[in-house]
C-alpha positions as CSV (number, residue, x, y, z in Angstrom):
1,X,0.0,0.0,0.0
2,X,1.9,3.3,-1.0
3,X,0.1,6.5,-0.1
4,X,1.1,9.9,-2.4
5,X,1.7,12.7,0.5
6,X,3.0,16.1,-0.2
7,X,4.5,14.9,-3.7
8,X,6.2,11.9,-1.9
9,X,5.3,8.4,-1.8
10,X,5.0,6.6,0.9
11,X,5.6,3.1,1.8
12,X,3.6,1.1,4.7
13,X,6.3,-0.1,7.4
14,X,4.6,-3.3,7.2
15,X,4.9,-6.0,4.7
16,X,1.8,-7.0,3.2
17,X,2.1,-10.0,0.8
18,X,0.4,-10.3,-2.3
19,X,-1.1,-12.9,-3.3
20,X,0.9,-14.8,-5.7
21,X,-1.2,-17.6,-7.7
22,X,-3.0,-17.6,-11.3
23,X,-6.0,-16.3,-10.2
24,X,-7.6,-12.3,-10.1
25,X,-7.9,-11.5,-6.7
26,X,-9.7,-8.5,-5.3
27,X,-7.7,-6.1,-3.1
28,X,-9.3,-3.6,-1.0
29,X,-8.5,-0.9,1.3
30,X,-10.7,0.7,3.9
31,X,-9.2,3.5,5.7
32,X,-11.9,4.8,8.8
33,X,-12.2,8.4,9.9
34,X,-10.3,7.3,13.1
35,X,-7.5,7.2,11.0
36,X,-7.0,3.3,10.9
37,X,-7.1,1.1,8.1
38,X,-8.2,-2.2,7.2
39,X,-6.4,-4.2,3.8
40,X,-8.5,-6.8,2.7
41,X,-7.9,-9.7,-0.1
42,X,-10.6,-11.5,-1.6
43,X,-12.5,-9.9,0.9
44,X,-10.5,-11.5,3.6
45,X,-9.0,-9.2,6.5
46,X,-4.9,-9.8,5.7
47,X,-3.7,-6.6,7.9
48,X,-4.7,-3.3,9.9
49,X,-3.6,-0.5,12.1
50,X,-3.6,3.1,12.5
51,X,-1.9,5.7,9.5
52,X,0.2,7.5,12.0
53,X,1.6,4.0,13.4
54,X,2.7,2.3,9.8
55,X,3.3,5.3,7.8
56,X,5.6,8.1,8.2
57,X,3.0,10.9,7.1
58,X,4.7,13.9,9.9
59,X,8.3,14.2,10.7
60,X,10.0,12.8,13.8
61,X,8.4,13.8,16.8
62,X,12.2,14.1,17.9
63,X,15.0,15.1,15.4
64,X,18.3,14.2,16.1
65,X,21.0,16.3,16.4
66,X,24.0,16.0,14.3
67,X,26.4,17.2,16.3
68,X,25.4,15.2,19.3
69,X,28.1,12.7,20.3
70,X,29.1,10.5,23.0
71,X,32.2,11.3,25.5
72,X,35.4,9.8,24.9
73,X,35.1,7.9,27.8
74,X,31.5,6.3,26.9
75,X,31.3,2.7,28.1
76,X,28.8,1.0,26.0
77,X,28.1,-2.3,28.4
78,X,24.7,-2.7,30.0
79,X,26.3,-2.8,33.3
80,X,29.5,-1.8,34.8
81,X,31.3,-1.8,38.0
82,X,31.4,1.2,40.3
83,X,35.2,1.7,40.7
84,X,34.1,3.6,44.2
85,X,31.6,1.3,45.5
86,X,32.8,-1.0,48.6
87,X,31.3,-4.2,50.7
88,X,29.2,-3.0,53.9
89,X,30.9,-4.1,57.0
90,X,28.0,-6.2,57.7
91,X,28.4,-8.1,54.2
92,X,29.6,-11.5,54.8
93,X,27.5,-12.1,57.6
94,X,25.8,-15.7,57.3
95,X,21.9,-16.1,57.2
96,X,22.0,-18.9,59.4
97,X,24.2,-19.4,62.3
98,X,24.6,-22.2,64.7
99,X,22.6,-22.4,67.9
100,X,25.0,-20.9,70.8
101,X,22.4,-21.9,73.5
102,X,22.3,-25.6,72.2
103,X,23.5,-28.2,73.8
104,X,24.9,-31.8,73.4
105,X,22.3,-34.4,74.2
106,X,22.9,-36.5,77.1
107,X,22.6,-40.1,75.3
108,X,24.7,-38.8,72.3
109,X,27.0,-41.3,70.7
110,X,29.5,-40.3,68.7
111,X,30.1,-43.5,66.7
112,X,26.5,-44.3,66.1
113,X,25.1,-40.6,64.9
114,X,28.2,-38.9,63.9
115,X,29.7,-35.7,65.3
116,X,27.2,-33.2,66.9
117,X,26.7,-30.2,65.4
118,X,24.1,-27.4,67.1
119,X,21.1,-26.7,65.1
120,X,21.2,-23.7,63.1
121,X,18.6,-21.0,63.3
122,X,18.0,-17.7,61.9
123,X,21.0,-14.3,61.9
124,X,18.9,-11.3,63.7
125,X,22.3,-9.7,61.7
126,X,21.6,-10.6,57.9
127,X,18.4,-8.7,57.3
């Protein structure tokens, strides 16, 4: 679908295939006072939208400036370290720790269960 605009033709930004068989097909397009459209073959819906959206009718909203450059010292990578940032004191603190106020059972035997080791429950610290 090319539309003639101020002396220019312009082309949809979508691609709309023809159909490409022996036959006489009938195209059709229906363009609403909303300013969509509707492209038809054969009287089959094949695309739509809005003229603003799939046509460049206006300029750019935003024009860019030619003489707009980045800094020499432009990293390009999505993410980068912070050459200034540092670990919080607090940083390496475990979420769970080891029970201090647990104590080794009574009947306990090292050879039949294994070494003891205190339950561990939550760090009030690592929050």
């Amino acid at each position: 679908v090319i539309f003639n605009y101020n002396g220019q033709n312009l082309l949809t930004k979508k691609e709309i295939k023809c159909k490409d068989d022996e036959l006489t097909h009938l195209y059709t397009l229906i363009i609403n006072p909303d300013n969509t459209y509707v492209v038809k073959i054969d009287n089959e819906k094949v695309e739509s939208g809005s003229l603003e959206d799939d046509w460049s009718f206006l300029p750019a909203k935003r024009i860019p400036d030619p003489a707009a450059s980045k800094p020499e010292d432009w990293v390009d990578n999505e993410k980068m370290d912070d050459p200034e940032d540092k670990k919080a004191e607090d940083w390496d603190k475990p979420e769970f720790i080891s029970d201090p106020e647990a104590k080794k059972p009574d009947d306990w035997d090292e050879e039949m269960d294994g070494e003891w080791e205190a339950p561990l429950i939550d760090n009030v610290k690592c929050k």
